[in-house]
C-alpha positions as CSV (number, residue, x, y, z in Angstrom):
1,X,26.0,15.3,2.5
2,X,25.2,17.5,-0.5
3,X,23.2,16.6,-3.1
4,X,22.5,13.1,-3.0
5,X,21.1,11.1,-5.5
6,X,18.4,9.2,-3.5
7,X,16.6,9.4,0.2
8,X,15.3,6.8,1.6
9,X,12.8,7.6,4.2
10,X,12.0,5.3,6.6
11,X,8.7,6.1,8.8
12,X,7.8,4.4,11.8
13,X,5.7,3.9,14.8
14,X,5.9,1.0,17.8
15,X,7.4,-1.4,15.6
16,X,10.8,-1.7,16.9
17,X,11.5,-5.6,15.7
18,X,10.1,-4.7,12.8
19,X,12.1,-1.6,12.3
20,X,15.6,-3.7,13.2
21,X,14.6,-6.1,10.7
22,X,14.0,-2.9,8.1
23,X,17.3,-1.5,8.6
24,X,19.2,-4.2,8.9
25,X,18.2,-4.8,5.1
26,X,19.1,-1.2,4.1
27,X,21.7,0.3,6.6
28,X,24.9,-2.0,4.8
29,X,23.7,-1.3,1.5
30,X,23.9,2.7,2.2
31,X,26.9,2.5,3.6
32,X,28.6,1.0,0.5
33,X,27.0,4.2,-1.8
34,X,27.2,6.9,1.1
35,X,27.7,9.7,-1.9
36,X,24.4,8.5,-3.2
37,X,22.3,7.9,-0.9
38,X,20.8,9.8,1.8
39,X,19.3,7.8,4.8
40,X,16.6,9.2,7.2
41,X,14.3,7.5,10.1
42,X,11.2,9.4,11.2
43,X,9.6,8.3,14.6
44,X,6.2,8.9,15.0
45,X,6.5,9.5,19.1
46,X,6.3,5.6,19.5
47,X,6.3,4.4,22.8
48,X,8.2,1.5,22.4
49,X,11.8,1.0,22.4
50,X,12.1,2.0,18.8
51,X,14.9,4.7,19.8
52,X,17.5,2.1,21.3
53,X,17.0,-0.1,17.7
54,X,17.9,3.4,15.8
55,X,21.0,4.1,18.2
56,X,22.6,1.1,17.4
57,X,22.3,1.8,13.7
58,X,23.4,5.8,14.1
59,X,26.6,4.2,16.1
60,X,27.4,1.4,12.7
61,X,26.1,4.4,10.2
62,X,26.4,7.8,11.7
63,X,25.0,9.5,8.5
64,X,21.7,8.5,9.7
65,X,19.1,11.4,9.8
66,X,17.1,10.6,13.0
67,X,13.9,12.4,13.6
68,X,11.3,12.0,16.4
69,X,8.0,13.6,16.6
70,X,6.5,14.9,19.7
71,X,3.1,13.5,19.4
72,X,1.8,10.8,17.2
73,X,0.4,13.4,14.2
74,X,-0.7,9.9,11.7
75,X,0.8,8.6,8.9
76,X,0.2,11.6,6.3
77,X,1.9,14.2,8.3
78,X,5.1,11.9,8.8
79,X,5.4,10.9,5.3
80,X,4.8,14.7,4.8
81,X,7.6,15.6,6.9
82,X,10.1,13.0,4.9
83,X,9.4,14.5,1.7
84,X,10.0,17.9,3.0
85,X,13.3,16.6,4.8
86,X,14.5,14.6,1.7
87,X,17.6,16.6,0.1
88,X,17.8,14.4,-3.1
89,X,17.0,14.3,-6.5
90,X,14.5,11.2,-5.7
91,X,12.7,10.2,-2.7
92,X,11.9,6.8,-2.0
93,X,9.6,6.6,1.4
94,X,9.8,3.2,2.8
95,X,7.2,1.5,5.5
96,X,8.9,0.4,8.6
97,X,8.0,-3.4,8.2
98,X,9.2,-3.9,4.5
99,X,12.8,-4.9,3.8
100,X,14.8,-4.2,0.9
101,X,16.4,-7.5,-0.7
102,X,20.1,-8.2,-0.9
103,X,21.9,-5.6,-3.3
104,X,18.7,-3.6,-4.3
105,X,20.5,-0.4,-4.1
106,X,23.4,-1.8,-6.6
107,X,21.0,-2.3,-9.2
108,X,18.7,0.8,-8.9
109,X,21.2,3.8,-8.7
110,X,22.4,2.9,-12.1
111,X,19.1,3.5,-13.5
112,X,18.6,6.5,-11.4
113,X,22.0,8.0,-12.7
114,X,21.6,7.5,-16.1
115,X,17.7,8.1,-16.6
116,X,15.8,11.2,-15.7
117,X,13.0,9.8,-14.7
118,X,9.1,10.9,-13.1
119,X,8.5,8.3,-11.0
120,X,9.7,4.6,-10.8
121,X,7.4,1.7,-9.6
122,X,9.4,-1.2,-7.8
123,X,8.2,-5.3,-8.1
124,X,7.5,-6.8,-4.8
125,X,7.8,-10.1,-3.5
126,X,6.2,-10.4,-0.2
127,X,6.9,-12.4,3.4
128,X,4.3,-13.8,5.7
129,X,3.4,-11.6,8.8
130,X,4.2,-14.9,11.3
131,X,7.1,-17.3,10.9
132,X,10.3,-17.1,9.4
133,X,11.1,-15.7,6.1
134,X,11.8,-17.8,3.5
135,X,15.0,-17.1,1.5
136,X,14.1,-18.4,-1.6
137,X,12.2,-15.1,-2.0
138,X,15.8,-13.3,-2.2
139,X,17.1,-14.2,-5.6
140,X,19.6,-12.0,-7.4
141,X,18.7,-11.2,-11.2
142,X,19.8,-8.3,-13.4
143,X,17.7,-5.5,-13.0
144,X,14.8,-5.7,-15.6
145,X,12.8,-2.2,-16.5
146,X,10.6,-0.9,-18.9
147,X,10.3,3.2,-19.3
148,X,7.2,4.5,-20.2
149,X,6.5,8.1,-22.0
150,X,2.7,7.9,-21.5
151,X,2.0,8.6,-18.3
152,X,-1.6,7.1,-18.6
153,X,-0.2,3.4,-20.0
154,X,1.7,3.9,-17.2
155,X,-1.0,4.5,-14.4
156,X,-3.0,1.8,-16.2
157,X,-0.2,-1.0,-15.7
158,X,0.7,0.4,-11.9
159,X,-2.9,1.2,-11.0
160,X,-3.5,1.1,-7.4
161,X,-0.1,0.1,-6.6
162,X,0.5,4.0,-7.0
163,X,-0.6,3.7,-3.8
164,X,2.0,1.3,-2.1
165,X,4.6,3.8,-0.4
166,X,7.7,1.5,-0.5
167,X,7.0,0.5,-4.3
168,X,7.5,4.2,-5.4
169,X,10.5,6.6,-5.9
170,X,9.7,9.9,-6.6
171,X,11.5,12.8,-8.3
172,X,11.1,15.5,-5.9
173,X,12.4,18.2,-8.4
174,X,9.0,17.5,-10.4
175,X,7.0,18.5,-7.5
176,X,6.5,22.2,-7.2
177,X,4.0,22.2,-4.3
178,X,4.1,20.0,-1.4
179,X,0.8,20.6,0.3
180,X,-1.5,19.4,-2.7
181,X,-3.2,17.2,-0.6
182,X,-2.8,18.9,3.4
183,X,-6.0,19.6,3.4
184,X,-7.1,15.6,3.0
185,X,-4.5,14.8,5.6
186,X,-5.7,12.4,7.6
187,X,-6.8,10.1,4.5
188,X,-3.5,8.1,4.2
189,X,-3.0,9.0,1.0
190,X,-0.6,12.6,0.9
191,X,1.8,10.1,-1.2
192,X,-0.7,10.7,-4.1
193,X,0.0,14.5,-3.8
194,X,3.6,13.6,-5.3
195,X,3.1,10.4,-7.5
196,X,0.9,12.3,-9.5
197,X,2.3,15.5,-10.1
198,X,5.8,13.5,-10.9
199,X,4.1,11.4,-13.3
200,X,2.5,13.4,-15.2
201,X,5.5,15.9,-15.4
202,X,7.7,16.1,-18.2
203,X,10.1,13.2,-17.6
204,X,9.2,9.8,-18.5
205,X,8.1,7.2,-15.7
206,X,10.0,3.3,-15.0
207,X,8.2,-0.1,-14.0
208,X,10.9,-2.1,-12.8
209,X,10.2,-5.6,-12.8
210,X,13.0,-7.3,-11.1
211,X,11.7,-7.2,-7.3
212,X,14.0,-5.3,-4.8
213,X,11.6,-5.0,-2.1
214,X,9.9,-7.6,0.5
215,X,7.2,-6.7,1.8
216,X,5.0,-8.1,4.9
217,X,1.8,-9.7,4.2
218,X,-0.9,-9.0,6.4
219,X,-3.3,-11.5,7.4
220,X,-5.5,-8.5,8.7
221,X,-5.1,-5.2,7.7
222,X,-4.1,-2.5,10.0
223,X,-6.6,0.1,8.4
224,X,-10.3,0.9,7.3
225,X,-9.1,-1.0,3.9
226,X,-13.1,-0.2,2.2
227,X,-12.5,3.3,3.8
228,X,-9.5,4.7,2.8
229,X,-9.7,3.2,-1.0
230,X,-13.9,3.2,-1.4
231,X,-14.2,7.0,0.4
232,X,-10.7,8.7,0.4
233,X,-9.0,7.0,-2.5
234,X,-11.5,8.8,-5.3
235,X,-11.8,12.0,-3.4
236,X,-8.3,12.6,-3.7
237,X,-8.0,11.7,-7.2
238,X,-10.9,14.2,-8.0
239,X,-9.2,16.7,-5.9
240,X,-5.8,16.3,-7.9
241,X,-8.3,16.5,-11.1
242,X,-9.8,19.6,-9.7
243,X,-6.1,20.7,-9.4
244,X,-5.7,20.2,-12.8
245,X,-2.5,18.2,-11.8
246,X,-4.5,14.7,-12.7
247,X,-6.0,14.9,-16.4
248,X,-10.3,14.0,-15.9
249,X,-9.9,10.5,-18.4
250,X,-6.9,9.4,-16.3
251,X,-8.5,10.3,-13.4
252,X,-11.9,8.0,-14.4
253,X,-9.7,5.2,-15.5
254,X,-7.5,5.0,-12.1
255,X,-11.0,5.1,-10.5
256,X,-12.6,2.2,-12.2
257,X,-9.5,0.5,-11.8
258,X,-9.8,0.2,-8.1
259,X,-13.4,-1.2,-8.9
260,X,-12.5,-3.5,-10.9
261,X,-9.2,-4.7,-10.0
262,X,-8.7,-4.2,-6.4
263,X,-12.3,-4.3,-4.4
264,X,-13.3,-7.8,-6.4
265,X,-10.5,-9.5,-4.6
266,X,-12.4,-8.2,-1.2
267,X,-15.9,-9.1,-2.4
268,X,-15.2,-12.5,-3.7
269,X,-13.7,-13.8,-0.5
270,X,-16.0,-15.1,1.8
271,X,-14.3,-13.6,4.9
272,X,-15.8,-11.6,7.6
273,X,-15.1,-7.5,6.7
274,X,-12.7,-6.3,9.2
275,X,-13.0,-3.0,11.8
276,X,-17.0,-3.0,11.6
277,X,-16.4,-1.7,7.4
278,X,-19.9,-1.9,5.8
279,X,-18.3,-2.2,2.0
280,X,-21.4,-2.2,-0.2
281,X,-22.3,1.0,1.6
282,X,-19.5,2.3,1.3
283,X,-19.0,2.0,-2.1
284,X,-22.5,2.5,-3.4
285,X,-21.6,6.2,-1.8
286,X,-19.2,6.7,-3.8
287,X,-19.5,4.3,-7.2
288,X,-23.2,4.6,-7.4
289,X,-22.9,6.6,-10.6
290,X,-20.0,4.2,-11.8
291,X,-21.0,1.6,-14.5
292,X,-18.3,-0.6,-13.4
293,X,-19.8,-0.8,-9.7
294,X,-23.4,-2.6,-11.1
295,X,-21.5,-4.6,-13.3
296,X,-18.9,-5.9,-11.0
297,X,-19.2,-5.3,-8.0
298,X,-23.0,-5.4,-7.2
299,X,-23.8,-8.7,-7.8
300,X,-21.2,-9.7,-6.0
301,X,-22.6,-8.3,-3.3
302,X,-25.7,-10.2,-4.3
303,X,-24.1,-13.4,-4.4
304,X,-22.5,-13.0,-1.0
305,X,-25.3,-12.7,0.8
306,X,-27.4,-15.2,-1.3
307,X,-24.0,-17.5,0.3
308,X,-24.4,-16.6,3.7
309,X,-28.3,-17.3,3.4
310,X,-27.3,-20.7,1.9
311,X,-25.1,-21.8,4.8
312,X,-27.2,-20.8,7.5
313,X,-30.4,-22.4,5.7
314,X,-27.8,-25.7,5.2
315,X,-26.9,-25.4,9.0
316,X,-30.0,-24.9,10.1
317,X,-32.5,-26.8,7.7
318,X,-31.3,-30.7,8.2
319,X,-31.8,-30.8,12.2
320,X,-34.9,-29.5,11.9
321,X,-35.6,-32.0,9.0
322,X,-34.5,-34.6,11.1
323,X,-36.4,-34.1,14.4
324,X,-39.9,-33.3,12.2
325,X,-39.0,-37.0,10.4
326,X,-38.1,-38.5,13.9
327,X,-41.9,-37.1,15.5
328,X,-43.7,-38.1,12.3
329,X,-42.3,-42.1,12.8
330,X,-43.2,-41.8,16.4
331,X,-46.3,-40.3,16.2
332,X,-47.0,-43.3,13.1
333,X,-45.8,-46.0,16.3
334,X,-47.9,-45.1,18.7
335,X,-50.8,-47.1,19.8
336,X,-54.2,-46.3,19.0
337,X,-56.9,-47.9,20.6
């Protein structure tokens, strides 16, 4: 294949069912646009039986690019080794447990082809992590879209979804230098190394708001979720400013974004913190000099814990009540003589 418009790059590890159900969704679609679209699987030496679920695809679609690493390296250096493979215009990385809804591809290419565009963020619906999938959440519409030529309106109304891997094509021919962000590898974020530089190139950028992806929602999140977006999430951005690739006001913006978008969802919820994260250290560390972190996310904090108090006082606070009443009345009924 020679110059294809689009690659999509799927990465995965020892999800095999999850990977059947991910190709399934994509592998037809390719095959009806093979002059378009490139298609490329990236095992991250799983130890599952995730190479049987790829042979049966390479034997319906025999374009398939399969690639296999010797040893588990993480996330950042697979996606890494997509982009690098990628031999298209665009590059659309895709997690191994998201599907990509019924005649997706139909409707993006044409945008693709006649839009030179930065970067193009893709509406998500999203599928529970147990149970069936409903099919309601695969309705056809026309493919709705909105360009923007300000890249900072356009980090504004995306945010932290810059973030999501499957959400975002890139145009690879924006991106001069791949290893922006090597040295952070192991911060699950290289992705950033690209989305930025792309949007803030010279091309204009896309929302498209007609979904074309499903994603899985996770009742528990497979990662240090206060880690990699309290800790690693601003470093990066202040290593792409330091790069001059990420102008300084876009840069503050994204960052109080995530404080006052994205961790309020967290802190609200009254739901044990997951993988031993201690979030208001964490992000005191690294929002302490942030107005937005007193504001919002502080007394949140406050309230939380003035909440746990609360419950264990209310647990705790009526049987004691109760058996200082019940010695009080027996005391008061005992005979005296």
């Amino acid at each position: 294949m020679s110059n294809p418009l689009l690659t999509i790059a799927v990465l995965t590890y020892n999800r095999a069912s999850l990977l059947d159900l991910c190709l399934d969704s994509i592998v037809d679609q390719v095959r009806e646009c093979p002059e378009h679209i490139e298609l490329i699987v990236s095992n991250n030496a799983s130890t599952d039986n995730t190479r049987e679920v790829v042979s049966r695809y390479l034997n319906i679609y025999p374009k398939l690019r399969y690639t296999e690493n010797e040893i588990n390296r993480g996330y950042d250096f697979n996606a890494d080794k997509c982009f690098r493979l990628a031999r298209s215009k665009y590059v659309w990385l895709f997690s191994d447990d998201d599907l990509l809804l019924p005649r997706a591809i139909e409707r993006i290419v044409p945008l693709l082809k006649q839009e030179t565009l930065g970067i193009v963020s893709l509406a998500t619906n999203f599928y529970p992590c147990k149970g069936t999938i409903d099919k309601s959440l695969f309705p056809y519409e026309p493919l709705s879209f909105r360009i923007y030529d300000n890249p900072k309106e356009f980090a504004r109304e995306v945010h932290f979804w810059l973030t999501y891997i499957t959400g975002i094509i890139v145009n690879r021919q924006l991106v001069s230098e791949c290893d922006l962000l090597l040295p952070a590898e192991g911060a699950l974020l290289i992705q950033l190394g690209w989305v930025i530089p792309a949007l803030y190139g010279q091309f204009p950028s896309a929302i498209v708001e007609t979904p074309l992806i499903l994603g899985r929602a996770l009742d528990v999140l497979d990662f240090k979720l206060f880690d990699v977006f309290g800790t690693s999430y601003p470093s990066v951005l202040k290593r792409l400013c330091r790069q001059k690739v990420l102008p300084r006001d876009s840069m503050e913006m994204l960052i109080e974004m995530i404080i006052t978008k994205y961790f309020i969802h967290f802190i609200n919820s009254q739901n044990s913190y997951h993988h031993g994260e201690r979030p208001l250290l964490i992000l005191g560390q690294s929002f302490w000099n942030q107005k937005a972190f007193w504001v919002h996310l502080f007394p949140r904090f406050v309230r939380r814990t003035l909440h746990k108090i609360s419950s264990k006082i209310k647990f705790f606070l009526p049987p004691l009540i109760s058996r200082y009443c019940s010695r009080v009345v027996a005391n008061r009924n005992k005979p005296t003589f």
